[in-house]
N, C-alpha and C positions, 0 to 999 in steps of 0.2 A: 504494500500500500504506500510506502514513503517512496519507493522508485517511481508509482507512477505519479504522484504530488511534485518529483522535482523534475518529472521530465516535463507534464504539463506545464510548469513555469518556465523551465527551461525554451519548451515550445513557444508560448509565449512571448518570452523575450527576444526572440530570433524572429519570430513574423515582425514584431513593433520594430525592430531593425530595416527588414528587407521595406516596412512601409516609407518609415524615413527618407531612405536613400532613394527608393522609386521618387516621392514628394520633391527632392532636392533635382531630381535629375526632369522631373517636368516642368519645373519654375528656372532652369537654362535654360531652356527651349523655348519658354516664354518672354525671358529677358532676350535671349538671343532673337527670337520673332519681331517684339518691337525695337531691338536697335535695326534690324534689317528696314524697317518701315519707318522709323526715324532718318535712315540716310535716302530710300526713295524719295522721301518727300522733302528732305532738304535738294537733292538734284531735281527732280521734279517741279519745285520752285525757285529753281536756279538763285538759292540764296544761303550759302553755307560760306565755311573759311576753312582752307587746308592747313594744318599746321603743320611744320616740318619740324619732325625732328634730326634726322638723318642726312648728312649731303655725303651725292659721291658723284666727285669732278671724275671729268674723262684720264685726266693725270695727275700724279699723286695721291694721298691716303685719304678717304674714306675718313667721316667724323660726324661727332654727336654734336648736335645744334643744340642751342640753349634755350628757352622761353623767347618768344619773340618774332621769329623768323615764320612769314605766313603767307597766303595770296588769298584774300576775299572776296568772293564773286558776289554778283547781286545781278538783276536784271539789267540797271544803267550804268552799273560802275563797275570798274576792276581793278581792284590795289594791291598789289606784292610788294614786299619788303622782304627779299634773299638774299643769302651770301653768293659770291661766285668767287670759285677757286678755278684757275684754268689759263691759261693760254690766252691772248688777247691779237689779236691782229692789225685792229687798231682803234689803241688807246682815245679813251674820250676828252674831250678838251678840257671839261671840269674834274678837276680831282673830286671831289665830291661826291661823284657818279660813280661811283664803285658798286658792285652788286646788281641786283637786280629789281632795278625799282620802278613800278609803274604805278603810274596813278591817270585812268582815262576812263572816259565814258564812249567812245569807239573802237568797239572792239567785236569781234563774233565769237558763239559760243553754242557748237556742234554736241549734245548729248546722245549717245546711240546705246545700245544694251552689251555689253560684253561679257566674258566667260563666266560661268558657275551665278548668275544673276549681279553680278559688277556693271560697271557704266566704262565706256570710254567716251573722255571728253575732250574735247579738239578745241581749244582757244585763241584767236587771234587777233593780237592789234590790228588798228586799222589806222594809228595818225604814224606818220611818217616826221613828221614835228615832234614828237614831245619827245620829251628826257625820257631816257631810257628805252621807250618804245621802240623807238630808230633802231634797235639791234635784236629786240626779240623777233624773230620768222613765227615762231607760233610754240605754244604750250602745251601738252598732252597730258592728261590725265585720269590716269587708271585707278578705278575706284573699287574696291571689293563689296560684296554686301551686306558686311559689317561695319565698312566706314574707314578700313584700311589704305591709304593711298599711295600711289608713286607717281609723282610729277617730273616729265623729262623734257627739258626748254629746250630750244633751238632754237641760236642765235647765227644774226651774219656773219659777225664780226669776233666769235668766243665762242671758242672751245663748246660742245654741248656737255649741260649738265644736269645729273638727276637727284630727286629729293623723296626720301621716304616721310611719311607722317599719319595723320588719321584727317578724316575729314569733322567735322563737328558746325554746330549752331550757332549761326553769326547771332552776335551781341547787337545789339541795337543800340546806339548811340542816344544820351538823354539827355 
């Protein structure tokens, strides 16, 4: 009578186990479902900001970015603020113009569906005038469906160069 008192308990505590761990492993899939529908709907309203964490120039090492470094799209506007490491072919007349920095309201911005439910997205300035635009050829970026990204520039004038990050929810300016 006591073996079968501890195996019932025993029993017991093992199903309230496998409940648990099923319970944990349906509420991933849940958090996992709305990040996937949080980054559709941020490309979908073409209003989101990639943050880089990661650069890797065509030559030389490969490095961790700090807080900061970003490109935020929106319907009328598009502002990057990147490092560039690389090759230059020719130098801009302002020191100042280092990196990769744009700030314009002319630009196109191609979203199409890519692997495993990802985006690619094809960017392109359009002023031929402004700072910094003058040398970006167009911007690519590859999005996962978790919000995972990699951004790969191509410029006229430097070296191409790519950035890992996440994509996330522009803040709204108050």
């Amino acid at each position: 009578m006591r073996n079968l008192t501890k195996l019932a308990i025993i029993s017991v505590l093992i199903l309230s186990c496998f409940q648990t761990v099923l319970a944990q492993k349906t509420s991933r899939a849940e958090r996992e479902a709305a990040k996937v529908a949080k980054v559709k709907a941020l490309i979908d309203a073409q209003n989101y900001v990639f943050q880089a964490d990661y650069v890797i120039p065509q030559r030389g090492n490969s490095k961790s970015l700090t807080f900061g470094y970003d490109m935020v799209v929106s319907k009328d506007t598009l502002q990057t603020y990147l490092p560039y490491f690389g090759q230059v072919t020719l130098a801009p007349t302002d020191a100042t113009d280092g990196g990769i920095k744009l700030n314009t309201t002319n630009f196109s911005c191609e979203a199409k569906a890519g692997k495993k439910g990802g985006y690619e997205i094809v960017i392109k300035p359009k002023d031929n005038f402004n700072q910094g635009s003058k040398d970006v050829r167009y911007m690519r970026l590859n999005v996962s469906a978790t919000g995972y990204a990699s951004l790969q520039v191509i410029s006229n004038n430097r070296d191409p160069i790519s950035f890992n990050g996440t994509i996330e929810d522009r803040k709204e300016k108050k």
